[in-house]
N, C-alpha and C positions, 0 to 999 in steps of 0.2 A: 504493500500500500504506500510508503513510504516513497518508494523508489517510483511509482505513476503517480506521485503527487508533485513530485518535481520533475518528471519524465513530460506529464501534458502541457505543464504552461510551457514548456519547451519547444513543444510540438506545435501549440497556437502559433507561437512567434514564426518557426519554420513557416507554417503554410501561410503567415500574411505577411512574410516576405519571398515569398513564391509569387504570391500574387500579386505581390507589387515591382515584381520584376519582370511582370508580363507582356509582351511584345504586344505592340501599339498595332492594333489593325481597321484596315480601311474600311468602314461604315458599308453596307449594303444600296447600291445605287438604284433606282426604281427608274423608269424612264424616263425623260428630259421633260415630256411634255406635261407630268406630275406636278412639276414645280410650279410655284407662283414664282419666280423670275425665270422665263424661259421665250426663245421664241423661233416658233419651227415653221419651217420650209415645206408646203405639202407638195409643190411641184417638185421637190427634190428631196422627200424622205427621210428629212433629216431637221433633228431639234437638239436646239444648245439649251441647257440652262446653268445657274447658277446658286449657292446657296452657303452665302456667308454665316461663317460659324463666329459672331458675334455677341455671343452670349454667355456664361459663368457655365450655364447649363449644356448648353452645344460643347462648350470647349473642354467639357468634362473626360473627353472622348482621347483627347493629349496626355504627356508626360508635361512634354513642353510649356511652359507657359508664352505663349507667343505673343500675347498683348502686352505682355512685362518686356518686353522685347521690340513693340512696337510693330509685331508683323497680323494682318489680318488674312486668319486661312477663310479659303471660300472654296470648295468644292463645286467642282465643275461637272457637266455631267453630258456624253454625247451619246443621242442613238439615232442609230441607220436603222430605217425602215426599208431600206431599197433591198433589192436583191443583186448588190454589187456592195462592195468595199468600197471606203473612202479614207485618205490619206491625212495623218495631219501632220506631216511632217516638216508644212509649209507652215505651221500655225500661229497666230499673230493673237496676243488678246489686250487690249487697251481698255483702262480705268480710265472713265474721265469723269474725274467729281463736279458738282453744282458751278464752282466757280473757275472748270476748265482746265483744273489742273491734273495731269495726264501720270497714272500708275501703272506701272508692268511689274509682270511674276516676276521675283525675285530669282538667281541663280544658283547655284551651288555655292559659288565662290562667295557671294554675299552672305546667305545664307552661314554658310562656315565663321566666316570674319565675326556677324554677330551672334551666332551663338554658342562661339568657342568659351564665352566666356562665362559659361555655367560647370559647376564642377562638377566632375564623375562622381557619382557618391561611391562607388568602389576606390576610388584614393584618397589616400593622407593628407594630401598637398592641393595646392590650389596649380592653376595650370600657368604655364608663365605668362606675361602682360602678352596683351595682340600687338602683333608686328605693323608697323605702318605701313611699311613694304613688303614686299617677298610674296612668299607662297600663300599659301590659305593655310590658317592653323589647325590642327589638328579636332575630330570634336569626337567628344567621349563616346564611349560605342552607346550608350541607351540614346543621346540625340541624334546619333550617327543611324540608326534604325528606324529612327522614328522618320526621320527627315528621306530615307530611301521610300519606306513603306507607303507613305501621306501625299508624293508627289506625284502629279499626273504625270505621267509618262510617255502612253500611247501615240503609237505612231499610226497608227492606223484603227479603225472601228469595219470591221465586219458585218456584213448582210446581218440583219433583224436582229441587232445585239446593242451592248449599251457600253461605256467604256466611262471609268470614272475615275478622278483623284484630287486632292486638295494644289490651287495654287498659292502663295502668300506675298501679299503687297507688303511693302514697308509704306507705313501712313505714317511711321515719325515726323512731326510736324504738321498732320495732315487734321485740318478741323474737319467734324463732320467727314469722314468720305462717302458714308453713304447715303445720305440723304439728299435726293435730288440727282444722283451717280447714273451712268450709263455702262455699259462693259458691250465692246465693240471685238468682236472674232471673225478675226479673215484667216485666208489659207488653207481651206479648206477645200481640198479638191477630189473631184468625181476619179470614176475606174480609167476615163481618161485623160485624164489629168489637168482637165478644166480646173478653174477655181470656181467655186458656189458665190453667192451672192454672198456678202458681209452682213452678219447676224446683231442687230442692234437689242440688247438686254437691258431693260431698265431696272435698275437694283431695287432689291426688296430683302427685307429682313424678314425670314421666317423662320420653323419651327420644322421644317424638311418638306417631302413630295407629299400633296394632298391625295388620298387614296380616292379614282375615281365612281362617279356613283354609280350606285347600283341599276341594272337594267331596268325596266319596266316592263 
């Protein structure tokens, strides 16, 4: 008795550092046309939407704290209804808030630079000051995972499928970005390699894809 009296609380702590050591995974995408910010193409099969994770409760879903960082994720979301493939590996997405001022996803490189400077909590030590020059610093493997797993990636979206992932603006300094905001996507080309029309989104804060209604 003695020995599982000090054996369990042991065992508590094991499993809720198990479970807070758990690899960050990308939300469940539902089709573009779900979203209240979205806006699709029915001569062309294809719908973008958009859905900023600007909330305590959305962003519950991170390790990362990205607004402590100044970066705003917004999940993106693409589906081809065609029966062709479509490329985005021309893909263009532009932020343009109320008063014009023009945001893009954020890159790896950036990305790295600010948020190198959060500590591994697996080390002793804090990591050394960011470089002003040089390479990109180094980032601890839990943001290093997080930041592979959260980013949209896709180069392409396939016949009757959905393709989805987080991008993040840096709005340091940015009042308001989304109120009154537009999100503008080009580069998006057909199986022959046309480009589509450019997909104008006007930003909206919500709570994800609304489930459609039922038949009658």
């Amino acid at each position: 008795m003695r020995v599982f009296r000090i054996a369990f609380p042991l065992l508590l702590v094991l499993v809720a550092l198990g479970l807070a050591a758990k690899d960050f995974t990308l939300p469940p995408a539902a089709d573009a046309k779900t979203y209240p910010a979205h806006e699709a193409h029915a001569d062309e099969h294809v719908a973008i939407a958009i859905d900023p994770y600007d909330s305590p409760a959305k962003a519950e879903i991170f390790k990362v704290n990205w607004g402590e960082h100044d970066f705003l994720p917004v999940f993106l979301v693409i589906t081809n209804d065609g029966d062709r493939p479509i490329a985005l590996n021309a893909l263009k997405i532009e932020w343009v808030t109320a008063n014009r001022s023009k945001l893009y996803p954020a890159g790896d490189d950036e990305l790295a630079r600010r948020l190198a400077r959060i500590k591994d909590p697996s080390r002793t030590t804090f990591p050394n000051p960011l470089p002003k020059r040089g390479p990109s610093p180094t980032l601890n493997k839990t943001v290093r995972q997080e930041v592979d797993a959260a980013q949209f990636r896709a180069e392409a979206v396939e016949p009757h499928s959905t393709k989805a992932g987080f991008l993040f603006f840096d709005i340091e300094g940015v009042r308001e970005p989304l109120a009154g905001a537009h999100v503008y996507v080009s580069g998006v080309k057909g199986n022959n390699g046309q480009e589509l029309f450019y997909f104008d989104i006007p930003v909206q804060s919500s709570p994800g894809p609304v489930p459609p209604a039922p038949a009658k």
